[in-house]
TORDREN-152460 format. One record per residue (C-alpha): residue in three letters; x, y, z. Coordinates in steps of 0.25 Angstrom, whole numbers, plus 5000, padded with zeros to 4 digits. Layout:
% TORDREN-152460
{'ALA', {X, Y, Z}},
...
END
This chain:
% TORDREN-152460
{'UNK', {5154, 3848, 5917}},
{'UNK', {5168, 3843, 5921}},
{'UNK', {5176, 3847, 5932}},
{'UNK', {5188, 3850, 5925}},
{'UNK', {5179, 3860, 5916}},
{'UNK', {5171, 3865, 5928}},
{'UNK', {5186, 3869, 5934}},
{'UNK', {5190, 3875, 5922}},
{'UNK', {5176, 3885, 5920}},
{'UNK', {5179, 3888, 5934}},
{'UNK', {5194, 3892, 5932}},
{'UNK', {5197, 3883, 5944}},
{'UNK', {5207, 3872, 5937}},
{'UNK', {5219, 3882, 5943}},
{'UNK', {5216, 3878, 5955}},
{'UNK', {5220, 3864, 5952}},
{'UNK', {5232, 3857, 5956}},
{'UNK', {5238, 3843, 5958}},
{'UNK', {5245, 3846, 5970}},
{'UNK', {5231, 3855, 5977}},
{'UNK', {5229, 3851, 5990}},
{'UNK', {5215, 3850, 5990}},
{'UNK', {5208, 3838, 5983}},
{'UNK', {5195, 3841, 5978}},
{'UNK', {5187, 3827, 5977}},
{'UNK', {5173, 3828, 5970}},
{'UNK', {5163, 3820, 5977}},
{'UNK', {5158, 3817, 5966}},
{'UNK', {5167, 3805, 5963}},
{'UNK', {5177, 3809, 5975}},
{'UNK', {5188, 3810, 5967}},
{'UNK', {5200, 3821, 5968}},
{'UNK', {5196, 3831, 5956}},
{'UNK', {5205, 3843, 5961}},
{'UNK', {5215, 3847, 5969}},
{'UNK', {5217, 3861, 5973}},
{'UNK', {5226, 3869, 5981}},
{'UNK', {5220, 3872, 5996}},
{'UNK', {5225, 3885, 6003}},
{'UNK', {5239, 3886, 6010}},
{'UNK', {5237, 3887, 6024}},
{'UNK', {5248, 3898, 6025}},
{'UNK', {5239, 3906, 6016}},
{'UNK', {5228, 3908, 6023}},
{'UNK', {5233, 3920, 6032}},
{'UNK', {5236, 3928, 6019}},
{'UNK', {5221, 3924, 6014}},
{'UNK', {5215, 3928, 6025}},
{'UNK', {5224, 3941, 6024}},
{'UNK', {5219, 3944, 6010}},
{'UNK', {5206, 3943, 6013}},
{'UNK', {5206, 3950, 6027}},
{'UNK', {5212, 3962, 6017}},
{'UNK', {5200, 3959, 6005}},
{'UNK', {5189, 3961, 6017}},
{'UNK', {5196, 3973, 6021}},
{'UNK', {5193, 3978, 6005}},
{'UNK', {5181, 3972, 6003}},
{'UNK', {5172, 3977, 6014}},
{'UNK', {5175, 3992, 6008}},
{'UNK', {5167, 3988, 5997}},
{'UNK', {5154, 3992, 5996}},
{'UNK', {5142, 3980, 6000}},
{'UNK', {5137, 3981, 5986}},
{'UNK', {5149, 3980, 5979}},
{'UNK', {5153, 3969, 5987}},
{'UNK', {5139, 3963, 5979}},
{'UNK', {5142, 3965, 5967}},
{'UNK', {5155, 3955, 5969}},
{'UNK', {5146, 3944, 5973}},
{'UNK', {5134, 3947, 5961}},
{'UNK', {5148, 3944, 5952}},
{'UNK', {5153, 3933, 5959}},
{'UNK', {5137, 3928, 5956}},
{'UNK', {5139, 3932, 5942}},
{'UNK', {5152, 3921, 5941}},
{'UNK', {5143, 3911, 5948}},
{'UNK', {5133, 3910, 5938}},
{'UNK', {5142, 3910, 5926}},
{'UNK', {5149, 3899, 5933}},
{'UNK', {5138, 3892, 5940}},
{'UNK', {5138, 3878, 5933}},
{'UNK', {5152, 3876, 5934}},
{'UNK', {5152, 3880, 5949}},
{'UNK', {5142, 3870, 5950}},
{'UNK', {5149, 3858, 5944}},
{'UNK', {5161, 3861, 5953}},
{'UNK', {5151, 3859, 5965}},
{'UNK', {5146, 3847, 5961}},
{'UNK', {5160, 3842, 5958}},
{'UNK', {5166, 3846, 5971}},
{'UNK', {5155, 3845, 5982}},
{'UNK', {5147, 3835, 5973}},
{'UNK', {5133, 3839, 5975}},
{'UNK', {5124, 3838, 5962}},
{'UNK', {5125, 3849, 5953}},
{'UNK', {5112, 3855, 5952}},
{'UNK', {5116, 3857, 5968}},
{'UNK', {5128, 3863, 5962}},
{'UNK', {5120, 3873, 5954}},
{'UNK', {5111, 3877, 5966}},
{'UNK', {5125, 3881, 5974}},
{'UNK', {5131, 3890, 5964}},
{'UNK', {5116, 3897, 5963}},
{'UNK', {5115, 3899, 5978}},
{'UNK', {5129, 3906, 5975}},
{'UNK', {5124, 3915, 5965}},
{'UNK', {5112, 3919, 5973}},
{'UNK', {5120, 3922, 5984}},
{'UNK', {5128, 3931, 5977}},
{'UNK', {5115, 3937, 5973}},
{'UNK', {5110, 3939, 5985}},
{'UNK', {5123, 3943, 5991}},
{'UNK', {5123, 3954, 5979}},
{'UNK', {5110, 3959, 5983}},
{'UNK', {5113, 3958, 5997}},
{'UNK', {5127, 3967, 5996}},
{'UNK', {5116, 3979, 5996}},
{'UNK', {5106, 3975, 6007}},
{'UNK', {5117, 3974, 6019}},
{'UNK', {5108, 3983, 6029}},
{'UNK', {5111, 3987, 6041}},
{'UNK', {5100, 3992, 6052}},
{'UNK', {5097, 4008, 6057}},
{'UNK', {5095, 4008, 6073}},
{'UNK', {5086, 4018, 6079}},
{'UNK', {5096, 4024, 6089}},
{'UNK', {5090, 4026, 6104}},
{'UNK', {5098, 4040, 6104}},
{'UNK', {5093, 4053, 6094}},
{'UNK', {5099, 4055, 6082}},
{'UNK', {5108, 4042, 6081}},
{'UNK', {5106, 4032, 6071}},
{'UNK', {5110, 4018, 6073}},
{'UNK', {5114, 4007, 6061}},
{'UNK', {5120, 3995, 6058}},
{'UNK', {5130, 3994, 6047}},
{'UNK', {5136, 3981, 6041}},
{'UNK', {5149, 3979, 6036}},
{'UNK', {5158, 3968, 6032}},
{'UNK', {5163, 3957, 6043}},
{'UNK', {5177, 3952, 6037}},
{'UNK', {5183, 3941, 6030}},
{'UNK', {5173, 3929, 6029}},
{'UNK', {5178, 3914, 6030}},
{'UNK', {5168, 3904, 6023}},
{'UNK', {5169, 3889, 6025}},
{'UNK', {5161, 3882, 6016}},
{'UNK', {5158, 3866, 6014}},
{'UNK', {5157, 3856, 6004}},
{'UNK', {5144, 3856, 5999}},
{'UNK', {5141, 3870, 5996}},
{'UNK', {5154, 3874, 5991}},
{'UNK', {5150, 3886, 5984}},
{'UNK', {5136, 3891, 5989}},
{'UNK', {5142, 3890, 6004}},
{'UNK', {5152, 3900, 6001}},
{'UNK', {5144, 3910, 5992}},
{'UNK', {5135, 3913, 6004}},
{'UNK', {5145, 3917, 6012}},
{'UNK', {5154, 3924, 6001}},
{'UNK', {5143, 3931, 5995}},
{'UNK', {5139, 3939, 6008}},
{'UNK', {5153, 3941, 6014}},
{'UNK', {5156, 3948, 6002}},
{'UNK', {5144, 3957, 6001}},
{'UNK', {5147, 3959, 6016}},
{'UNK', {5162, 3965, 6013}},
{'UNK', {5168, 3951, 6018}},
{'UNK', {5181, 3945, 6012}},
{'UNK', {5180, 3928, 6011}},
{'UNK', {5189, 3917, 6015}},
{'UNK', {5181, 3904, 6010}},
{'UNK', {5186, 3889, 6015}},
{'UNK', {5180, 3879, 6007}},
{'UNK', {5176, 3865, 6009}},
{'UNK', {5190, 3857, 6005}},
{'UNK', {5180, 3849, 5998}},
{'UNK', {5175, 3861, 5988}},
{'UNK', {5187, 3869, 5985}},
{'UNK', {5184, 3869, 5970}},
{'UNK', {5171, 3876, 5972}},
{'UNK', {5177, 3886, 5983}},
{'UNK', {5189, 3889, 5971}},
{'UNK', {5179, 3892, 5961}},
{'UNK', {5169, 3900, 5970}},
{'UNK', {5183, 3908, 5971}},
{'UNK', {5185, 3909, 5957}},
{'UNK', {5170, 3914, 5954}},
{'UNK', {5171, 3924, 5966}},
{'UNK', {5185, 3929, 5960}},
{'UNK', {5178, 3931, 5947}},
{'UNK', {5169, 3940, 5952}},
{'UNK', {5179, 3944, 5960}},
{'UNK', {5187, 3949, 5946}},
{'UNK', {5175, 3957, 5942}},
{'UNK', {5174, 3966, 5953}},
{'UNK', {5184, 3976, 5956}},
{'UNK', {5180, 3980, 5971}},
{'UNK', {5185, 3966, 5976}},
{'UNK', {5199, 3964, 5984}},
{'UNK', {5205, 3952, 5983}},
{'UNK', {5205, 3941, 5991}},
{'UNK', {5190, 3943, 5995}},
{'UNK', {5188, 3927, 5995}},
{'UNK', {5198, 3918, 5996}},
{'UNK', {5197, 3902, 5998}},
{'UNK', {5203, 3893, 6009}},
{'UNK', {5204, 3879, 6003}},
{'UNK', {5207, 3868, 6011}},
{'UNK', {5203, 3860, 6023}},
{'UNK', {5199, 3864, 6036}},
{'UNK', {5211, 3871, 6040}},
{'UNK', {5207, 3883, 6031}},
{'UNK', {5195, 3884, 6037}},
{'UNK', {5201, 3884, 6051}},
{'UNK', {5210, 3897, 6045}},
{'UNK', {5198, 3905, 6042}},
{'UNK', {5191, 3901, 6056}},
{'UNK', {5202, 3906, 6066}},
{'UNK', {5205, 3917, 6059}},
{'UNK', {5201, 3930, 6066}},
{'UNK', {5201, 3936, 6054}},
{'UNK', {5189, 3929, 6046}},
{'UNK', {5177, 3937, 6051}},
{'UNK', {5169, 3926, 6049}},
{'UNK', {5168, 3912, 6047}},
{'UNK', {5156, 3907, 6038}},
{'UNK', {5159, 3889, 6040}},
{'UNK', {5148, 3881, 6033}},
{'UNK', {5150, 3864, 6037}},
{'UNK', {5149, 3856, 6049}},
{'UNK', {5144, 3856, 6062}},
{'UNK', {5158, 3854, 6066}},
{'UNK', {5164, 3863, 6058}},
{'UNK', {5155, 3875, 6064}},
{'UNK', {5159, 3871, 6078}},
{'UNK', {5174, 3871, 6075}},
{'UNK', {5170, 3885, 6068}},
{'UNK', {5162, 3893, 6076}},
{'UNK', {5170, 3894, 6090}},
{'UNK', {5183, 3897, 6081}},
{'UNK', {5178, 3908, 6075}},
{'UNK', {5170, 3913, 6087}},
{'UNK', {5183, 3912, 6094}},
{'UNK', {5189, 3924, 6087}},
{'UNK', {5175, 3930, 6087}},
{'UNK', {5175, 3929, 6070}},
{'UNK', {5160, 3924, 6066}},
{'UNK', {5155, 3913, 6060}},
{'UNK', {5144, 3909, 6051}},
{'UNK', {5141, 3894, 6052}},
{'UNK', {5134, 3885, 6044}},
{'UNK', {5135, 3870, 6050}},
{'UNK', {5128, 3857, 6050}},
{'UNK', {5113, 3857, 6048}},
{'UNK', {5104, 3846, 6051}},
{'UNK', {5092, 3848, 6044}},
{'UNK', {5078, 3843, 6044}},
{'UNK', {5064, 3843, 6039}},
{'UNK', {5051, 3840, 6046}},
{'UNK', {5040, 3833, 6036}},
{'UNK', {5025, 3837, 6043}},
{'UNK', {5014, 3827, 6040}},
{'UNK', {5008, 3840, 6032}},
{'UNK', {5021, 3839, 6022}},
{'UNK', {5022, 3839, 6007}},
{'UNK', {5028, 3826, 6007}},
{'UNK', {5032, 3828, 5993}},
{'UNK', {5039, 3841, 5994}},
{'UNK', {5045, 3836, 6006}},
{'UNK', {5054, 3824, 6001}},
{'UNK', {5057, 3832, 5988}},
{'UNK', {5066, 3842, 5999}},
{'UNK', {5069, 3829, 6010}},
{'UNK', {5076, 3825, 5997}},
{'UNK', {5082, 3836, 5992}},
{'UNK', {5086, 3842, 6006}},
{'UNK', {5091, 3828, 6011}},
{'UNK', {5099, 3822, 6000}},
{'UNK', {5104, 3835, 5991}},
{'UNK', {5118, 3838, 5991}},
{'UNK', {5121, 3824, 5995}},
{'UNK', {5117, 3828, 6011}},
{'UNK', {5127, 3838, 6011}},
{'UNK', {5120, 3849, 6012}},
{'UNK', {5120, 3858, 6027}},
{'UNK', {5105, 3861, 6025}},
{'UNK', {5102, 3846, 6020}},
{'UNK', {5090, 3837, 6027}},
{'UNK', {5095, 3828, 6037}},
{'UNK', {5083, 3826, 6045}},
{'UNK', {5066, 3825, 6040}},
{'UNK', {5057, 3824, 6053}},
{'UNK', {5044, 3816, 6047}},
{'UNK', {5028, 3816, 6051}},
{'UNK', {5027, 3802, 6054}},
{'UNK', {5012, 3802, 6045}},
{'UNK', {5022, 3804, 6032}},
{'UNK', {5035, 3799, 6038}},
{'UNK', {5035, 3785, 6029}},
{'UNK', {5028, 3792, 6017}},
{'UNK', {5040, 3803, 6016}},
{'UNK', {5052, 3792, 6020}},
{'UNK', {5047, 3784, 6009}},
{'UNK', {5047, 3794, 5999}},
{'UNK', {5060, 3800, 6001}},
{'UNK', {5066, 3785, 6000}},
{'UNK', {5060, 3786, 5987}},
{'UNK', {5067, 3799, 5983}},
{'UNK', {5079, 3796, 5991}},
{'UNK', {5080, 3783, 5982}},
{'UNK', {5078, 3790, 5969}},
{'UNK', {5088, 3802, 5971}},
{'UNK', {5098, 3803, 5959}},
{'UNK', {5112, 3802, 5966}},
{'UNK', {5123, 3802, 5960}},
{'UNK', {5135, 3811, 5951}},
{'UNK', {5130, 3825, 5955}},
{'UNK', {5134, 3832, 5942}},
{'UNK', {5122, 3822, 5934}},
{'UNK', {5108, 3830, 5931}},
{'UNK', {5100, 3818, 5940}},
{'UNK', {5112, 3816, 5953}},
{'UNK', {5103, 3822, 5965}},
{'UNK', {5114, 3819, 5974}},
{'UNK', {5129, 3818, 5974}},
{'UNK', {5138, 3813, 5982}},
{'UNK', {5143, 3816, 5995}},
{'UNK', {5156, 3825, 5997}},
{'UNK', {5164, 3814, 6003}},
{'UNK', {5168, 3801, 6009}},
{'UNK', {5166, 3808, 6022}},
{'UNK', {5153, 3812, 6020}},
{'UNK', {5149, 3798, 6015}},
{'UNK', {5155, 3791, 6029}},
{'UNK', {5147, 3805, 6036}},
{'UNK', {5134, 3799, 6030}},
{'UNK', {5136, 3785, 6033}},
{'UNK', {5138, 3785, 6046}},
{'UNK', {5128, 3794, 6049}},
{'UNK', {5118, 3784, 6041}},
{'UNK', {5125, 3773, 6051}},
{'UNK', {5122, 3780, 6063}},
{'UNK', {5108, 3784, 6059}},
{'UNK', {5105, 3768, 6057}},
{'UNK', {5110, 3765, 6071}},
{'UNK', {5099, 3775, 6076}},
{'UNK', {5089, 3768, 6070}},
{'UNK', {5088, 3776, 6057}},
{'UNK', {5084, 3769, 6044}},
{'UNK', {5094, 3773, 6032}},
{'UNK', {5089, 3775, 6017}},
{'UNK', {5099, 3777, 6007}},
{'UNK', {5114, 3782, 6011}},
{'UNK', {5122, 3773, 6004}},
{'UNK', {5133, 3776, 5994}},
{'UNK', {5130, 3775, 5981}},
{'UNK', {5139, 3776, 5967}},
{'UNK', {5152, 3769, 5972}},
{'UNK', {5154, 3762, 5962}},
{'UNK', {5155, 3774, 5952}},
{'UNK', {5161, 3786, 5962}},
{'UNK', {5169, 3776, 5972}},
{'UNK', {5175, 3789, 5978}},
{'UNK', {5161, 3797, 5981}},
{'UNK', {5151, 3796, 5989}},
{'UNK', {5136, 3797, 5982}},
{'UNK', {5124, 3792, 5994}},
{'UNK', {5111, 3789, 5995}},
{'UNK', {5106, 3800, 6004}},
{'UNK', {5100, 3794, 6016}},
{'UNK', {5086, 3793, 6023}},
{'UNK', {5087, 3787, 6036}},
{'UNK', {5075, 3787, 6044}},
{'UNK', {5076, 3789, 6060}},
{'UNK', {5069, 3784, 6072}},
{'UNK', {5073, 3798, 6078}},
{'UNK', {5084, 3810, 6078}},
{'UNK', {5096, 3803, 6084}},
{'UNK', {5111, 3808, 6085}},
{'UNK', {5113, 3804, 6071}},
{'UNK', {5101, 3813, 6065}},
{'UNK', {5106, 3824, 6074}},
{'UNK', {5119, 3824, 6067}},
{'UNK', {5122, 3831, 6052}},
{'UNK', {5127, 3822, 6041}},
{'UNK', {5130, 3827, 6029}},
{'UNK', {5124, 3819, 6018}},
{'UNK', {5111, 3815, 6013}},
{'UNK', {5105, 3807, 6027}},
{'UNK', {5091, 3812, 6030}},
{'UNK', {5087, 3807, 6043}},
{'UNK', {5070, 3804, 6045}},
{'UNK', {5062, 3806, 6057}},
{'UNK', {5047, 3804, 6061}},
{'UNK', {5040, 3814, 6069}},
{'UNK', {5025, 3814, 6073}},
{'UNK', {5025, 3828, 6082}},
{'UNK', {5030, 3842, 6073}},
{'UNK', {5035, 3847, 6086}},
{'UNK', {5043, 3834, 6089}},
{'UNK', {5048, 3836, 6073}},
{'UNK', {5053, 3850, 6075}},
{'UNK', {5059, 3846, 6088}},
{'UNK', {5069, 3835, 6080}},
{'UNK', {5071, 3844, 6069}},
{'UNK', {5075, 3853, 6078}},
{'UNK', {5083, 3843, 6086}},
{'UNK', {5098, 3844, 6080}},
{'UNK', {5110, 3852, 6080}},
{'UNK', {5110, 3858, 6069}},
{'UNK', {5100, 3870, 6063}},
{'UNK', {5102, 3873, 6049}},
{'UNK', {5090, 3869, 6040}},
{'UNK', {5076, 3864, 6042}},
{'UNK', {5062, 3860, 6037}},
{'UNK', {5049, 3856, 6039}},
{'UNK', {5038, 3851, 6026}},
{'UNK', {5025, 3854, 6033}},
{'UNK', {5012, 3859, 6027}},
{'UNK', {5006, 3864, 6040}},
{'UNK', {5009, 3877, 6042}},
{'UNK', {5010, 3877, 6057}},
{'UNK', {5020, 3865, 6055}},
{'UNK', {5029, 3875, 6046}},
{'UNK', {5029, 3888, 6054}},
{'UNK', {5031, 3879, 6066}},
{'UNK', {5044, 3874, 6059}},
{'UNK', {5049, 3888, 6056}},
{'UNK', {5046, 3894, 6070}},
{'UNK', {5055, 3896, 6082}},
{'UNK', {5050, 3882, 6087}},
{'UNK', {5052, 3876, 6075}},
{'UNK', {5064, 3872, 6066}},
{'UNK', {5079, 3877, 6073}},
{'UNK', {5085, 3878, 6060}},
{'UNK', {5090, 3891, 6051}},
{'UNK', {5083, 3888, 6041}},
{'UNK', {5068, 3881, 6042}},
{'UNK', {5061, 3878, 6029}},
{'UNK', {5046, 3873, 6028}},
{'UNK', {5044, 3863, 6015}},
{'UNK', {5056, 3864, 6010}},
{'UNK', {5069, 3857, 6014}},
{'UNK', {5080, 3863, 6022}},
{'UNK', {5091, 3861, 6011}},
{'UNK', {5092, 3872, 5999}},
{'UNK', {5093, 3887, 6006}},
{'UNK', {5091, 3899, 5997}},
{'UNK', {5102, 3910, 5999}},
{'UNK', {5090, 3920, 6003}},
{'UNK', {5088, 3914, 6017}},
{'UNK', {5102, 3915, 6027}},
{'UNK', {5106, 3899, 6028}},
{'UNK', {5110, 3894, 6041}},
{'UNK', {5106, 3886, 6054}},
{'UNK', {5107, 3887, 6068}},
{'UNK', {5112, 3877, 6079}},
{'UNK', {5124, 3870, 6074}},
{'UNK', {5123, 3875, 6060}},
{'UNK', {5130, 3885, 6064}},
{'UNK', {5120, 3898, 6064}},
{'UNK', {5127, 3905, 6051}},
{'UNK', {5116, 3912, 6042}},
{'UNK', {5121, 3913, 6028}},
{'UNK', {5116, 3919, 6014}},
{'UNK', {5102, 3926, 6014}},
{'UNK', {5094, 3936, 6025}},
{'UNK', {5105, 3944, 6033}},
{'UNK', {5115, 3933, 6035}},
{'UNK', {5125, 3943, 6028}},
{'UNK', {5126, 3950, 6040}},
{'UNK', {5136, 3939, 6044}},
{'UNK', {5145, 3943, 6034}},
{'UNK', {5144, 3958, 6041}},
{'UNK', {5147, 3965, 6053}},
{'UNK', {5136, 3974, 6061}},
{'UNK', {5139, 3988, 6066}},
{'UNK', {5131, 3996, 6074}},
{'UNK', {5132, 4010, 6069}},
{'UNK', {5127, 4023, 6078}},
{'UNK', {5127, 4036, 6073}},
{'UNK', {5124, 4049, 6082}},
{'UNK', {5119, 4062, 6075}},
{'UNK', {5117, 4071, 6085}},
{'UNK', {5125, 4080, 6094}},
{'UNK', {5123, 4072, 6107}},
{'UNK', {5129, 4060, 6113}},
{'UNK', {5117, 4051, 6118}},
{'UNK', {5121, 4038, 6121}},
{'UNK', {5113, 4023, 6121}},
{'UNK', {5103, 4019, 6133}},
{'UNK', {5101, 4035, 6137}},
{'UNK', {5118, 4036, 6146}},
{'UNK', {5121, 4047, 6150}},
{'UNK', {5136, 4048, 6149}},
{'UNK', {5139, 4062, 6151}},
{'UNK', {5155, 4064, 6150}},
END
């Protein structure tokens, strides 16, 4: 399917101009394939006026309704799945069955959401004085900011959207300057659904496009209830004292560092079908991919050997043909990230495998690599710090103890693993003493969440809990609710105030 057609089924060609601000390159071939226009700074006040007023509407309909929104919005996602998924692949350039797997984690989040719109419980408090009841009731927080990155330009969103509009919320959506077609044509689908339900005010999502600046409006500003930022490290840090400065709340999802542990006891099998996949899918650029593999040194040669095998035969290449495993990084910057992080990583002793640049000569302008095995005499400065592409750093360990303390032993606390046969081994991974990660998986690897679980991490990945459990509750604020049913006045704690 071609992009030209892609934009027509997806009615974005209006969107188009020659004299658009914003240049969308595919990473594909990095050439320029649109240009857009972005948002006008002297706009942004209204936007945020407009949708200030939709909250204000929206939160008075009823949390069910509100649901049946999102099973429409759903219902467009499936009739127009494919085409949303070539428009992924084109912009962010991951392959297209990765594409496929983005837009269903949208549609079952809308159907999660959908079901959740009815199941937002609050809690009955026995009261400590007679004939009082206590409760908790929930209702909607505000208007919702969401700044989403490049390469999950779509799903990233949806969990947000799904939950702040089953919540009551109002959305303002910043996203990536790299994958504003995708934002423009989530837009579209969500206006669609929009069209077919009468109960909706207008302006109940709106789009920010451009850089960092747009994203800076919806940060200082008292108004956006909270701020939901997925991306760096360094982005989170800029975020969260801003925001916390006009006491808004934020949802952070940042850098994630993520590891695996391979016991003596192991599946060795199993286990380098997900090192593979986890480590070199999406091109690296995932916030949940495996940087880090602590292995028993009775298998460690065994294991590096066959994932140089694998690594070697891994189909790489145009991400929208049936065999292409891995496409091509997002940019030159994240090309030059990669490199000198592969340079750094030999200058402390590491042994590198693979991570050269590959397919020059037919895509001059983008930049397709061999993901990277690099073997390490121990956890330096280097292994402690996120890159994000395809370099999976190895490490021997001989004590388990001495493995979960250097799995353990980075800044960032998103996703973790451990491929084990002994049971103690695993429950040990999953306890308080083991693995300090928000998510914790035994024999399988950390990359490939499912919406029912809340996603998120601790340490410098932010804290921010999104999609499955109660993470809604984010989306909501809490009051305490007393209700006296007698004739009496007692008060909390046994006073005696007697006026």
């Amino acid at each position: 399917m071609g992009f030209q057609q892609v934009l027509s089924n997806l009615k974005l060609d209006q969107y188009i101009t020659p004299s658009g601000t914003l240049r969308v390159r595919s990473p594909l071939d990095g050439e320029e394939i649109a240009r857009i226009g972005g948002t006008p700074l002297d706009q942004v006040e209204k936007i945020i006026h407009q949708s200030q007023n939709a909250f204000l509407k929206w939160r008075t309909i009823p949390a069910p309704k509100r649901g049946e929104l999102v099973r429409l919005f759903g219902i467009e996602l499936r009739t127009h799945k494919e085409d949303l998924a070539h428009l992924i692949t084109l912009e962010c350039g991951k392959i297209l069955e990765e594409s496929r797997g983005e837009v269903q984690e949208m549609i079952d989040m809308c159907d999660f959401a959908a079901g959740l719109s009815r199941q937002l419980y609050g809690l009955t408090i026995t009261s400590e004085r007679p004939l009082h009841r206590m409760m908790e009731t929930w209702h909607p927080l505000g208007i919702v900011g969401i700044i989403s990155p490049f390469n999950f330009p779509a799903a990233v969103w949806s969990w947000n959207a799904c939950l702040s509009l089953i919540c009551g919320n109002s959305l303002l959506w910043k996203p990536s300057e790299k994958t504003p077609l995708t934002a423009l044509a989530c837009q579209r689908l969500l206006n669609q659904a929009i069209h077919h339900f009468e109960a909706a005010p207008e302006h109940l999502q709106q789009l920010l496009l451009g850089n960092h600046v747009m994203g800076e409006k919806l940060v200082d500003d008292s108004r956006i209830s909270l701020i939901s930022a997925t991306g760096s490290t360094r982005m989170g840090k800029t975020v969260a004292p801003k925001v916390a400065s006009r006491f808004g709340r934020s949802l952070l999802e940042l850098g994630g560092n993520n590891g695996m542990i391979v016991a003596p006891s192991a599946d060795l099998n199993l286990a380098a079908q997900a090192i593979v996949f986890s480590a070199a899918g999406t091109t690296g650029q995932r916030c949940t991919t495996l940087r880090r593999i602590f292995i028993h040194d009775s298998i460690y040669v065994q294991l590096i050997q066959d994932l140089k095998k694998r690594y070697k035969d891994l189909p790489i290449g145009h991400p929208l043909k049936d065999r292409t495993l891995l496409g091509p990084l997002i940019d030159a910057s994240s090309f030059q990230s990669m490199q000198d992080a592969l340079k750094k990583a030999h200058q402390d002793g590491g042994i590198v495998f693979g991570g050269k640049r590959i397919l020059e000569d037919k895509y001059p302008q983008a930049y397709y690599v061999e993901p990277a095995l690099v073997e390490m005499p121990e956890q330096t400065s280097t292994v402690r710090s996120e890159t994000f592409a395809p370099i999976l750093y190895a490490m021997r360990y001989s004590n388990f103890e001495e493995a979960i303390s250097l799995h353990n032993d980075v800044a960032q606390g998103l996703s973790s693993c451990i491929f084990t046969s002994d049971i103690r081994e695993a429950e040990i991974f999953l306890s308080a003493r083991g693995s300090d990660c928000g998510i914790a998986n035994v024999n399988i690897g950390p990359s490939g969440a499912e919406i029912g679980g809340a996603f998120g991490g601790d340490k410098e990945t932010g804290g921010g809990r999104e999609s499955g459990s109660d993470s809604w509750k984010t989306y909501m604020r809490r009051a305490t609710n007393t209700i006296n049913f007698s004739s009496q006045l007692p008060l909390a704690q046994g006073i005696k105030f007697d006026a």
